[in-house]
ZAMARGU-4260 file (C-alpha; in steps of 0.2 Angstrom, whole numbers, plus 5000, padded with zeros to 4 digits):
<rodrens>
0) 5302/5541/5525 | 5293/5558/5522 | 5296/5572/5536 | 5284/5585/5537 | 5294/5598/5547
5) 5277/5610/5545 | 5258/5614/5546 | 5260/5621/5529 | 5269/5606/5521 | 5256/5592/5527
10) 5242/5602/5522 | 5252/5606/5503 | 5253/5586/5503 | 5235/5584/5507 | 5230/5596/5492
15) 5221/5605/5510 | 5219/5625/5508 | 5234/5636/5517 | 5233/5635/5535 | 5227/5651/5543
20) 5237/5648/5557 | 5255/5642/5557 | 5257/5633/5574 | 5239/5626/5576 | 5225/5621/5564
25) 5209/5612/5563 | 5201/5605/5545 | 5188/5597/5539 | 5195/5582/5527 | 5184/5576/5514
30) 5195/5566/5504 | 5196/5552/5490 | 5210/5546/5483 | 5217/5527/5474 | 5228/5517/5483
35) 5239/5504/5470 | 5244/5487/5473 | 5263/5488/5483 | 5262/5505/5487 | 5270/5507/5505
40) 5276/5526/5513 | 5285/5528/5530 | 5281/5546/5537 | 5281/5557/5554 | 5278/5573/5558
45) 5286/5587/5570 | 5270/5592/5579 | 5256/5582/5588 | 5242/5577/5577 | 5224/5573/5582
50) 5212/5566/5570 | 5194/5558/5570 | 5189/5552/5553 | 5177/5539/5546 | 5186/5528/5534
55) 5180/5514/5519 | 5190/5505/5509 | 5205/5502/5522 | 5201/5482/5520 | 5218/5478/5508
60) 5229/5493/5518 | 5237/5489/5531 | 5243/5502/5544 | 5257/5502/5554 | 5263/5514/5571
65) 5282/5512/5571 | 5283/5495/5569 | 5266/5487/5574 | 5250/5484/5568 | 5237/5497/5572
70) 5219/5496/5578 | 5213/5503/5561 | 5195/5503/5558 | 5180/5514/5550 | 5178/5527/5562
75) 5193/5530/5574 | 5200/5546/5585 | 5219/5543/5585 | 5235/5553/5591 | 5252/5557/5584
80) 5266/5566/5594 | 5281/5572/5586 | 5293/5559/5577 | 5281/5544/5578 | 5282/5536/5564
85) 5266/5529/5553 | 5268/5519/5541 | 5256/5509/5528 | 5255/5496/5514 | 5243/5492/5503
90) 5240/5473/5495 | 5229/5478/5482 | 5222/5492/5471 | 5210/5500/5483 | 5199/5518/5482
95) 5201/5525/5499 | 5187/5537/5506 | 5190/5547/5521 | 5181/5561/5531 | 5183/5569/5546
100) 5193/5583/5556 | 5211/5586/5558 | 5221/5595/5572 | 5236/5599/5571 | 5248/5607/5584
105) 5265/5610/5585 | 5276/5612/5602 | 5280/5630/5598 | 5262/5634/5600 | 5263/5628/5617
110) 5277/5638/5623 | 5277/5644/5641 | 5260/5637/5643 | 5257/5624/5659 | 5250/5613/5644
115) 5268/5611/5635 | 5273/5605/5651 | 5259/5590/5655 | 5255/5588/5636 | 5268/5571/5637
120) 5259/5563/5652 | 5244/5559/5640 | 5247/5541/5640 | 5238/5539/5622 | 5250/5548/5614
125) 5262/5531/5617 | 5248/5517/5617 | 5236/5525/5604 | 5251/5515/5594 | 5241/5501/5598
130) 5223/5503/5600 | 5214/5519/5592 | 5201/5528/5602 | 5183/5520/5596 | 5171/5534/5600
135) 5149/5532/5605 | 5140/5544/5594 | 5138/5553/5610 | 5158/5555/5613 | 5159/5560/5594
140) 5148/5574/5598 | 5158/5580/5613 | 5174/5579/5603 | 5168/5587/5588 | 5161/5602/5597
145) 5177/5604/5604 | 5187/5604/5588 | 5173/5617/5581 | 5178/5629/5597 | 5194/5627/5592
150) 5191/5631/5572 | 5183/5645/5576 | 5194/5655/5587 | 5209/5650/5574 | 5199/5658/5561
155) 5194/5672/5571 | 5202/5687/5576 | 5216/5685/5587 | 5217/5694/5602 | 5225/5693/5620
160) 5214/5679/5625 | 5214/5668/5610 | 5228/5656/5616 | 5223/5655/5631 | 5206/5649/5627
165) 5214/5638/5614 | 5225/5628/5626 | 5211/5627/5638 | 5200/5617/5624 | 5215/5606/5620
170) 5216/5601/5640 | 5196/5597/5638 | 5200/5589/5621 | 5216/5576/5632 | 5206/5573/5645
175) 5190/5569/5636 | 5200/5559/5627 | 5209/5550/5643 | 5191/5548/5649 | 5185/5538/5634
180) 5200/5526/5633 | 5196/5521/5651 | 5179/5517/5645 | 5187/5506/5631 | 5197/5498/5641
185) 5181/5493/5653 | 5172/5489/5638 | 5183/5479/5630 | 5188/5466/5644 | 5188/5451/5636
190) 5201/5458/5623 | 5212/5465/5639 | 5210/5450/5649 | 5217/5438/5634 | 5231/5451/5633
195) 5235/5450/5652 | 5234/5431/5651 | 5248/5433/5635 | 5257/5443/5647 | 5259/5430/5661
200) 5264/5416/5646 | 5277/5427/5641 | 5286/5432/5655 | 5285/5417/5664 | 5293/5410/5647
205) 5305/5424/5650 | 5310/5415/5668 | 5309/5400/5661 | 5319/5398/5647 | 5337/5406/5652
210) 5334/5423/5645 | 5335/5431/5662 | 5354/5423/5664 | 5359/5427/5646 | 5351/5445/5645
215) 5347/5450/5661 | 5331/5452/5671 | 5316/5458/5659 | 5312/5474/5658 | 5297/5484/5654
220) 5301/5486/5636 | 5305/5469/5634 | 5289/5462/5639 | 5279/5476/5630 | 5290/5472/5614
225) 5286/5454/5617 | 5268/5455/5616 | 5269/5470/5602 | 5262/5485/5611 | 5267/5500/5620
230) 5275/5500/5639 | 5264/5513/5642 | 5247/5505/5635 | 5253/5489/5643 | 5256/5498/5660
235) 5237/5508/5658 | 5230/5489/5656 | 5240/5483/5671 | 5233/5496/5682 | 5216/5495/5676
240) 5216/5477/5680 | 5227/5475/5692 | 5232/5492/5702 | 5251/5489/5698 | 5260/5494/5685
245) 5271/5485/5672 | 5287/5487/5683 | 5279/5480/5699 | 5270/5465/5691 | 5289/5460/5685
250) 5297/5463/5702 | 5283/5453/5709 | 5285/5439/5697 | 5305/5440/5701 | 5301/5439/5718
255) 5289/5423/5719 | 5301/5413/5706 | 5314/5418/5718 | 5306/5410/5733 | 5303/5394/5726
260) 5323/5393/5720 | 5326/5397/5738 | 5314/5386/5746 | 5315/5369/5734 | 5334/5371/5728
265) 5351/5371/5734 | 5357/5384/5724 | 5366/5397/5732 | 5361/5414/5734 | 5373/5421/5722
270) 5367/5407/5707 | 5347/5411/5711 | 5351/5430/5708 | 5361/5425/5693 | 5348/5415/5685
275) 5335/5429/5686 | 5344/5444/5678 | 5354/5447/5690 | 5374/5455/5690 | 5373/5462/5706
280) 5370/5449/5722 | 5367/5467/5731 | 5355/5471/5722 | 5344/5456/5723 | 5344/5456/5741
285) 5337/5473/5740 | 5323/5470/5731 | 5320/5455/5739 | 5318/5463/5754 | 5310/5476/5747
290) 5296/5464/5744 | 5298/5453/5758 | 5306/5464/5772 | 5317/5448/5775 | 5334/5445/5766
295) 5335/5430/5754 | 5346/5422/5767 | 5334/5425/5783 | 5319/5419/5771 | 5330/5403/5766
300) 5334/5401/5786 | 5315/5403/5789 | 5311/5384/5780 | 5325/5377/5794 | 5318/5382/5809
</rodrens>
């Protein structure tokens, strides 16, 4: 596992030039190098990382974002935040060229900015694990000019207002970015839909099978770790498609197996709540109502009458 703790160390690693700033840097990367059959490296880095890079010869190298597959393809926009970890292995002796641009930007920068604040409420920084940012030669453009305002006034003078206008680029930069990931996501609604449809097998298999009783109601990280992504890439889908999030759909899948137990068994109250995850009966019966503004008894009493 390598740990680049610095600007300065990645760059040293990447045989890249000396940064000219030590918090934040844009580079152009124009790079070739051989990859040899069973070479695996773990590594993660202690500042956010943005890159956008046309890529051949990745066919035998398979990359990984902590410990799932990623969306790794010839030309890709991805994002790193702090102590993520990459990893990658390669089957077969492969040349590797790469180009593109690089930014790199540790927290410190950030400092009593609104940005170091709301820079972890960029969802892509969590589901970018699981599908990189495909951009339109139109989207490239905007991004690049971006990342070329931003070169330029880290290489210029700086003055009282540099930072300022450096953190205002990166907030165009994240939401650009957030912008075009909604596009994806449109655009690539067979591919969701399948994944939704997974979604409802696998919890419903959840519910099924016992694991509710034996380790408690699912949670958001179980499913998402069940269908290997992100919660929070999950969660974007969900609301895209459905206007819930991940939490809700669960609750409202708890709820709708509970109501058939209550309505076609004799279960008690106690052993329904049990059998979906339950340790608490109280806690059952406030979520119940919750969702049904009745209590599972009053719902169960509704079927006598």
């Amino acid at each position: 596992m390598v740990h680049y703790k610095s600007i300065s160390e990645l760059f040293q690693a990447l045989e890249l030039p000396k940064p000219e700033h030590p918090l934040i840097s844009v580079v152009q990367v124009e790079a070739s190098r051989k990859m040899r059959s069973g070479e695996a490296l773990s590594w993660f880095y202690d500042f956010y990382c943005v890159a956008i890079k046309r890529v051949t010869g990745v066919e035998d190298i398979k990359m990984k974002y902590g410990q799932q597959p990623y969306d790794f393809n010839e030309g890709i926009m991805s994002f790193v935040a702090p102590g993520q970890v990459l990893s990658r292995a390669v089957d077969k002796d492969v040349e590797v060229k790469q180009s593109g641009w690089l930014l790199i930007v540790h927290p410190d920068f950030l400092w009593n900015t609104p940005l170091a604040k709301t820079i972890k409420r960029y969802e892509f920084w969590d589901y970018a694990a699981n599908e990189a940012l495909f951009l339109s030669e139109k989207e490239e453009e905007i991004i690049l000019a971006i990342l070329q305002n931003i070169h330029r006034e880290t290489h210029a003078n700086i003055d009282k207002f540099s930072k300022q206008i450096i953190v205002s680029q990166l907030e165009s930069l994240f939401n650009y970015a957030d912008r075009f990931y909604n596009r994806q996501f449109i655009t690539r609604e067979k591919a969701n839909h399948q994944l939704l449809d997974r979604l409802e097998e696998v919890l419903n298999n959840y519910l099924d099978s016992g694991q509710a009783a034996t380790k408690g109601a699912p949670t958001v990280n179980d499913i998402a770790a069940l269908l290997h992504i992100s919660p929070k890439y999950l969660s974007s889908l969900l609301r895209m498609h459905t206007g819930q999030n991940t939490l809700h759909y669960i609750h409202e899948k708890i709820i709708e197996r509970a109501k058939e137990k209550i309505s076609t068994s004799d279960l008690s109250i106690s052993e329904i709540a049990y059998e979906l995850g339950f340790d608490h009966l109280q806690s059952f019966s406030r979520l119940f109502r919750a969702k049904t503004r009745l209590s599972p008894l009053e719902f169960r009493q509704s079927f006598k009458n």
